[in-house]
N, C-alpha and C positions, 0 to 999 in steps of 0.2 A: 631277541626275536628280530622280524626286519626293521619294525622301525616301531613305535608306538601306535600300538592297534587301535587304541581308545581315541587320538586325536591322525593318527594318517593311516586312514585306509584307502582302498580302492573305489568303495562304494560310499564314499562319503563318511562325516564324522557318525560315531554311534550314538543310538540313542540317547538321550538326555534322560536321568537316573527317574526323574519325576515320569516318563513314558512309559519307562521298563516295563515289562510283565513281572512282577514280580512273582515268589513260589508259594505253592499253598501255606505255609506257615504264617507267610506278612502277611496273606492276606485273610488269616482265620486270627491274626495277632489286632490287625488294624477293626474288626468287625467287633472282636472281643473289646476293644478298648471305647470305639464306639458306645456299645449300650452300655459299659462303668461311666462314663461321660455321663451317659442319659439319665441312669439312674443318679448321680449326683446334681445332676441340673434341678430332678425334679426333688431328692431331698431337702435341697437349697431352699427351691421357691416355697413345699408344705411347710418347712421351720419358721421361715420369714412372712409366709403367710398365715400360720397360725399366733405366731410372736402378733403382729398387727392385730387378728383378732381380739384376741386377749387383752392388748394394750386399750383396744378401742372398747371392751366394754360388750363387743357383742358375742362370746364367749365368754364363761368362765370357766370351762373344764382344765383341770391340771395337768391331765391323765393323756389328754388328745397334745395337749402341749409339750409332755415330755416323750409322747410317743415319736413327733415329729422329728426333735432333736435326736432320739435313739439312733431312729431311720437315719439321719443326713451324716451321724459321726457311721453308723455301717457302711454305706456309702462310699463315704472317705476312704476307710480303710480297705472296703477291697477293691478302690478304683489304685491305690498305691502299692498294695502288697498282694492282694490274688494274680498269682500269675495265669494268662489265657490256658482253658484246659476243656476239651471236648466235653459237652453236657451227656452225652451218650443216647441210649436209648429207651432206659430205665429212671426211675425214681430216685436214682442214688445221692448220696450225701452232699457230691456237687450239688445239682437239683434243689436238692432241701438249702445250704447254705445259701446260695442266691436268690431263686427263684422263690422257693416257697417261705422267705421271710419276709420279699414282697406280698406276697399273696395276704399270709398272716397280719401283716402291717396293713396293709390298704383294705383287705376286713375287719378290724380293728378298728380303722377308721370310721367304713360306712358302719360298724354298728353303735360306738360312739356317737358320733356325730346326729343319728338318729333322721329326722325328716329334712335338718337344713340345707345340708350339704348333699352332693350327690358324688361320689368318688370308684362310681362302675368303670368310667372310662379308664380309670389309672391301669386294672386289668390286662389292660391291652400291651402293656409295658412286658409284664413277664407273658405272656403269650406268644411276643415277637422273640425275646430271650429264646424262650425253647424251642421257637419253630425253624429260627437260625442258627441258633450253636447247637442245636439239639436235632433228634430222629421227629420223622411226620407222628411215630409212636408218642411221644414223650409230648409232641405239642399238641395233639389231638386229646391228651390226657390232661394235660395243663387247661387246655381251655373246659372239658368235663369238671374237671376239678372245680375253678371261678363258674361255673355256669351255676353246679351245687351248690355252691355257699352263696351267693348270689339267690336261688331262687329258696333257699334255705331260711334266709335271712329276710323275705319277702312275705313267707309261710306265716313264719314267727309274728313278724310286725301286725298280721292281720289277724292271727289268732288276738293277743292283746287289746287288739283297738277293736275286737269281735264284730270285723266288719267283714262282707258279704260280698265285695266288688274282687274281681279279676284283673284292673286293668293294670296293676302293679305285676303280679303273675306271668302276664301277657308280655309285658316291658322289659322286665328281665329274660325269659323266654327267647323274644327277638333278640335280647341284647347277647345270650348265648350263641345262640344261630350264627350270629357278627364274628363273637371269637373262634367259633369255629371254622370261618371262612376264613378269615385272616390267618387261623395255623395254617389251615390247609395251604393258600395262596402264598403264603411268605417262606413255608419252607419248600411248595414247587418251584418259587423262585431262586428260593437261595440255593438250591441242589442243583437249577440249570447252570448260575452263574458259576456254582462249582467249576461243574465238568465246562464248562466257556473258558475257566481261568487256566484249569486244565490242560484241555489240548491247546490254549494260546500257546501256555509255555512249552508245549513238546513243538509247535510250529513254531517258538520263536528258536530252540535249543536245536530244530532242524536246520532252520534259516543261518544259524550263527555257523552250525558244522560247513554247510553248502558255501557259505563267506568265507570263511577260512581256507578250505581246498579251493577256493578259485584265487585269493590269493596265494595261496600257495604255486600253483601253476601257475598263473600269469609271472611272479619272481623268477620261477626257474624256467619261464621262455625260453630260450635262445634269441628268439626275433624281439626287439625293441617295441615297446607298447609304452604310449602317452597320452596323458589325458588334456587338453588343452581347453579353456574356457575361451570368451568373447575379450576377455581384458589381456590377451596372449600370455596368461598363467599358467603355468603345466601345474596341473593341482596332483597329478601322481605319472609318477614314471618307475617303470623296472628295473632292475640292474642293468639289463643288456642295452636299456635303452640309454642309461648314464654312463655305462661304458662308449657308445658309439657316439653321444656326445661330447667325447674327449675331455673333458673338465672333471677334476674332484668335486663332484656332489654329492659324496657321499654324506658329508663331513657340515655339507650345507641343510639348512631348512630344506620341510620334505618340498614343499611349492617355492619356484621358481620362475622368474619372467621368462620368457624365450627371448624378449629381446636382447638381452644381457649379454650376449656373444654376436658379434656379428659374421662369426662362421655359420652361426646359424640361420641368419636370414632366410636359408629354400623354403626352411620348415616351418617357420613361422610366416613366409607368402603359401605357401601350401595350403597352410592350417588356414588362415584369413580365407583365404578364395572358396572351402568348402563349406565354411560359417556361413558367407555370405552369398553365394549360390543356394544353397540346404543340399547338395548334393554332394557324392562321396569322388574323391580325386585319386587319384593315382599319379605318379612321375616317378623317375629314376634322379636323384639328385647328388650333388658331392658338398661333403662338408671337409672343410678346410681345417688341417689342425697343426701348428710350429712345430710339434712333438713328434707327429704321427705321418703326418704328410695328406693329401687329401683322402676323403672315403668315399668309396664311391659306394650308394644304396639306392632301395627300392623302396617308396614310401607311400601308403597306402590309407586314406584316410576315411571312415565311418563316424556318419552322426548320431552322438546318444541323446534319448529322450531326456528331457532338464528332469534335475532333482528334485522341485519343488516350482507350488505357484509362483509364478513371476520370474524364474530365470530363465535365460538362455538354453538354447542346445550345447553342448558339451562336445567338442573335437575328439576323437580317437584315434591318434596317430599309430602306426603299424612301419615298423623299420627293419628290413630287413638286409643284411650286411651282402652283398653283393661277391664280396670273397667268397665266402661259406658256399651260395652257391656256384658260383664258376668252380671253387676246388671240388666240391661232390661232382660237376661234371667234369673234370678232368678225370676225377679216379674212376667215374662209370666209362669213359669212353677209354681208359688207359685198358681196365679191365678187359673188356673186347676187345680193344687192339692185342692185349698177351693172348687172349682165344685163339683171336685168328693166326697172331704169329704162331703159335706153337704147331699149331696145326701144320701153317705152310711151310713151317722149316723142317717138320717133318716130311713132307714132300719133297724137299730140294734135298734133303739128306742123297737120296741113293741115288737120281739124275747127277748130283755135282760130286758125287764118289766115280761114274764113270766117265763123266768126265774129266776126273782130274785123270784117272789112270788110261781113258784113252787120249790125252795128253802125252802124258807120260811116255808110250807106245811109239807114238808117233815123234816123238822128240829124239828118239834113241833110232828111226830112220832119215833124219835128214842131217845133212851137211854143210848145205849152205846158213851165213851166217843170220840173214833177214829174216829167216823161215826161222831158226833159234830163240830169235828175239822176239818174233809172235809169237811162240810155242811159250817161250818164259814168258810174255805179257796172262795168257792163258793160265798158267801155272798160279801166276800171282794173283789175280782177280778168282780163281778157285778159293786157292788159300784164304781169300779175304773172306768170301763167300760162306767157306767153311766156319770161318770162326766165328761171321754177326752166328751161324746158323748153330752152333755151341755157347755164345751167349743166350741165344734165348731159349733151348734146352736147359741152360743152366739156373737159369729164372725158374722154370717150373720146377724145376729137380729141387731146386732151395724152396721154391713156396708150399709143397707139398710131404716135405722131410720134414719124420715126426723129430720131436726135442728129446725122444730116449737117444736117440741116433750120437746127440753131442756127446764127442770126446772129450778127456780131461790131457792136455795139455802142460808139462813139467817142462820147467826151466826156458819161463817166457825170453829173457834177455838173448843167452843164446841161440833157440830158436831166433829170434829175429835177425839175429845177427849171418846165423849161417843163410838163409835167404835172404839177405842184402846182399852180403857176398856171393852169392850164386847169380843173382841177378847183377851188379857190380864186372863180373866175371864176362857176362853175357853184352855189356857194354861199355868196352874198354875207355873210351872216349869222354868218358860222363865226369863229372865231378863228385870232386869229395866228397862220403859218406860219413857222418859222427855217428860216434857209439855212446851212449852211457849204461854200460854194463853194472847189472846188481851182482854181488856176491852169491846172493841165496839164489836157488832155482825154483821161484816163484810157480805156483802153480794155479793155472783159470781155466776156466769152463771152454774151452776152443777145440775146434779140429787143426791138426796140423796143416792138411793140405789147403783145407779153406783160408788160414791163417797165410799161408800163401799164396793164394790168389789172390785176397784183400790185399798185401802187402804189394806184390810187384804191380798190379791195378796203379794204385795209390801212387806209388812209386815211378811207372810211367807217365803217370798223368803229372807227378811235378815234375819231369826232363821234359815234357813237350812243352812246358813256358818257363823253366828255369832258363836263367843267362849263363852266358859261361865261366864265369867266377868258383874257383874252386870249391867252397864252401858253399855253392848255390843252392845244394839239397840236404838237408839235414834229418835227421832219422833220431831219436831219444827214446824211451822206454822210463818211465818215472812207475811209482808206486805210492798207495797209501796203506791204511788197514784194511780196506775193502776194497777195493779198486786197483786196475792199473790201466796207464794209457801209453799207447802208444802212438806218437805224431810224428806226419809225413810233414817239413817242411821246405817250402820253396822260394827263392824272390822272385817269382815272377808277379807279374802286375796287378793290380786289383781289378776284381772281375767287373763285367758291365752287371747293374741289378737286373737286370732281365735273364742273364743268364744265371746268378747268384739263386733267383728266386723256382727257376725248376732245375738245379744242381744235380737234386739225387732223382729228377726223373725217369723215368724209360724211355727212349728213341728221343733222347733232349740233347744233342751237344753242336759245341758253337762247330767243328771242325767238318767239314765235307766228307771226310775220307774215314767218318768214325760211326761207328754205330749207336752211340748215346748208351750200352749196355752197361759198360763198365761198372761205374760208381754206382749203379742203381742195383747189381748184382751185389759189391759190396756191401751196401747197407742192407740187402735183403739176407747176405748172409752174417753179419755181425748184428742184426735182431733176433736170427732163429738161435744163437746161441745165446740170449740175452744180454747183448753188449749194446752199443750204439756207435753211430760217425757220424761229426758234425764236422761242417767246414769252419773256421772263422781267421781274420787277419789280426797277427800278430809280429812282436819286433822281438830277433834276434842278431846273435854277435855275427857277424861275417867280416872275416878280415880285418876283426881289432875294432867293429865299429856295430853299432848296431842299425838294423836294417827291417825294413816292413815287408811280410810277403803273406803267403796263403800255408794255412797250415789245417789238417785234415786230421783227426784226433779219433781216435780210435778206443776206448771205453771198454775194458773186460771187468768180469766179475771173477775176484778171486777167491780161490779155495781159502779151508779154514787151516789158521798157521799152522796144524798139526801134519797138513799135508806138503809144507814145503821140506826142501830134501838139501839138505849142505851140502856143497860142493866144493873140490881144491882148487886152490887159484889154477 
């Protein structure tokens, strides 16, 4: 998981196990063990207190003395071996097994024991039994039940002593009345705290889902979120947020000082100055990294209400990576700018068609040599004209062309070879091209012509900063089991990072006289075939020695080897 739920979360450590809500089970197991407790507390004290009777002389009954003992060894046993089990809402055997051997026992007693002792209240004991583990049926029946033998045993006493007074009658009477309030009373309570313990736990097992998906979202942020107390402890941070603080934290405790780096200094005066204002700050700040170079962000802070009496407010730091959004507004405003180009170079389209060909016209009447040289200035700024205005026709034509459209492609090596050579052809002047030619006639997911426009692109682009060193341009074509690449390379210089960093832009290049299309048509057409082109700097042999330049790699996906085709040397 992200990190241990139980000790680092977002919302603080979890409950402490004694808090918990626990489920109806614990808590019909802990109420059931309760009254086995109860019931052996009080078999304990009649044994020990009849044992004293007896020793002292002021009983002699045997019968009440081993009754005691009976009771305190049942007790025993079913405080250690009856497992908790719903009383129901009938009479049944449960019922009889616990309850009603109190009943039997503690009538037993009161009729034993006769006028000395008074042992009604013990009653109360299984009354609570069945009005809590049991239905209002069953305790309103328990207390009927003690109410009978109770005013049963009252009946009797007076027939015997054939006396005439009610007020024993009367005694027991009220003392019914009692039990039946107390069923009544203890099992409406015990049915509220039911349904209480009840919905606690569907609002705690809510509570914990709700925990869970806000961590869950907060981790997969993208914008850095931290939590910072008064002691500058980050007590939790995101990925994105330990990502932007450059440092391996993963690997560290989840809580961390801030002061611990001192590239991070902004964020920890940030964090200070909102603690101690109580107000929320905002700044654009740069963190400083050996690795990474500086970052530049947006940091955004919110005060949370403390966790508990006596502490502090809690910092809420919000980081958001400054690249991310500068690159979405580059791609919304690049996007517009291909709107609007497309649009307007379809407008220059048929204006700069008549005017090349009323150029043209007029070039084929003049004579004089100055008027020629305008006409061909004319001719040339057309031409140029023409082609930004087919570059970015050629943009749309590639971003809108479906992927059934891709060709398949046989015999990558030579294809590339015959288009160097064509190209080669077309620039007599240029330097040495290298082959490395495969045997097989490799087959990849390519269009031929596209494959040609990528190529001479590419290829141009390394004569405009190649030196003149024979070997200055180099060309190879390598293979694996899945792949094959093909790299343009050149020794010309390492690029400035400003220009390195919008490379495959649109309308991005360092040269005046160039429309930025090129490489950005490229890559837009070796992605719709599923390929890729990366630039990076690398050392090759040139002239027996090897040498650093720029090399532009080009990535097809090849067919499956049933489709490659042998061919003779």
């Amino acid at each position: 998981m992200r990190h241990d739920a139980a000790e680092h979360s977002w919302f603080g450590p979890s409950l402490p196990q004694s808090l918990k809500v626990a489920d109806g089970a614990g808590d019909f197991k802990r109420l059931w063990q309760a009254f086995m407790t109860a019931r052996l507390v009080l078999g304990t004290v009649l044994a020990l207190m009849q044992t004293a009777l007896y020793l002292s002389g002021s009983t002699h009954s045997e019968a009440i003395l081993a009754l005691c003992f009976a009771y305190f060894a049942g007790t025993v046993a079913t405080r250690l071996f009856l497992r908790p089990r719903p009383l129901g809402g009938a009479f049944t055997r449960s019922w009889g097994g616990l309850i009603g051997i109190d009943v039997l026992v503690f009538s037993a007693l009161q009729w034993l024991q006769g006028g000395n002792l008074n042992y009604a209240p013990l009653f109360a004991l299984p009354v609570l039994v069945a009005s809590v583990l049991g239905s209002l049926r069953l305790a309103l029946g328990t207390a009927a039940g003690v109410t009978m033998i109770l005013l049963a045993g009252a009946a009797w006493a007076q027939l015997q002593s054939e006396l005439g007074g009610t007020a024993s009658l009367v005694q027991i009477g009220v003392s019914g009345l009692g039990y039946f309030a107390i069923a009544f009373l203890a099992n409406q309570l015990a049915t509220r705290l039911a349904n209480e313990g009840r919905r606690a736990r569907q609002s705690q097992v809510a509570a914990n889902i709700q925990r869970e998906v806000n961590e869950l979202v907060i981790d997969a942020l993208p914008e850095g979120v931290m939590i910072v107390d008064h002691g500058d402890i980050v007590r939790a941070a995101n990925p994105a947020a330990r990502a932007m603080l450059g440092t391996d934290l993963h690997r560290q405790a989840h809580a961390f000082d801030l002061k611990a780096e001192h590239a991070w200094q902004p964020l920890l005066a940030l964090a200070r100055l909102s603690l101690r204002s109580g107000g929320n700050q905002e700044a654009e700040v740069s963190l400083s990294s050996e690795s990474s170079g500086p970052l530049k962000m947006l940091a955004r802070t919110r005060l949370a209400a403390p966790q508990g009496i006596g502490e502090d407010s809690l910092c809420v730091l919000f980081l958001q990576d400054q690249r991310q959004a500068e690159a979405r507004l580059r791609t919304e405003k690049m996007a517009s700018m291909g709107r609007m180009s497309t649009a307007v170079a379809h407008e220059i389209r048929n204006p700069l068609a008549a005017i090349s060909q009323a150029n043209a016209l007029l070039a084929e009447e003049l004579t004089d040599p100055a008027q020629l040289r305008l006409t061909g200035m004319v001719s040339q700024n057309a031409l140029r004209l023409e082609k930004i205005v087919d570059d970015i026709l050629n943009v749309a034509r590639a971003r809108v062309a479906s992927h059934a459209e891709n060709g398949t492609l046989f015999g990558l090596s030579e294809s590339v070879q015959h288009i160097t050579r064509e190209w080669a052809g077309q620039h007599p002047k240029t330097a040495l091209i290298l082959m490395d030619v495969d045997p097989l006639a490799h087959a990849v997911r390519f269009d031929l012509e596209h494959l040609r426009q990528v190529l001479i692109n590419l290829l141009d682009n390394a004569l405009r900063y190649a030196s003149a060193s024979p070997e200055a341009v180099q060309i190879a074509v390598r293979y694996s089991q899945e792949q094959a690449w093909v790299s343009v390379w050149s020794d010309g210089a390492r690029m400035d990072q400003t220009v390195e960093r919008h490379l495959f832009e649109p309308f991005f290049s360092s040269e005046s006289r160039s429309s930025g299309m090129g490489l950005y048509i490229a890559r837009e057409l070796c992605e719709r075939h599923g390929g890729t082109l990366t630039y990076q700097r690398t050392m090759r042999l040139r002239e027996g020695r090897k040498m650093e330049g720029n090399e532009f790699l080009l990535a097809l996906q090849l067919l499956p080897s049933a489709a490659q085709i042998d061919v003779a040397p």
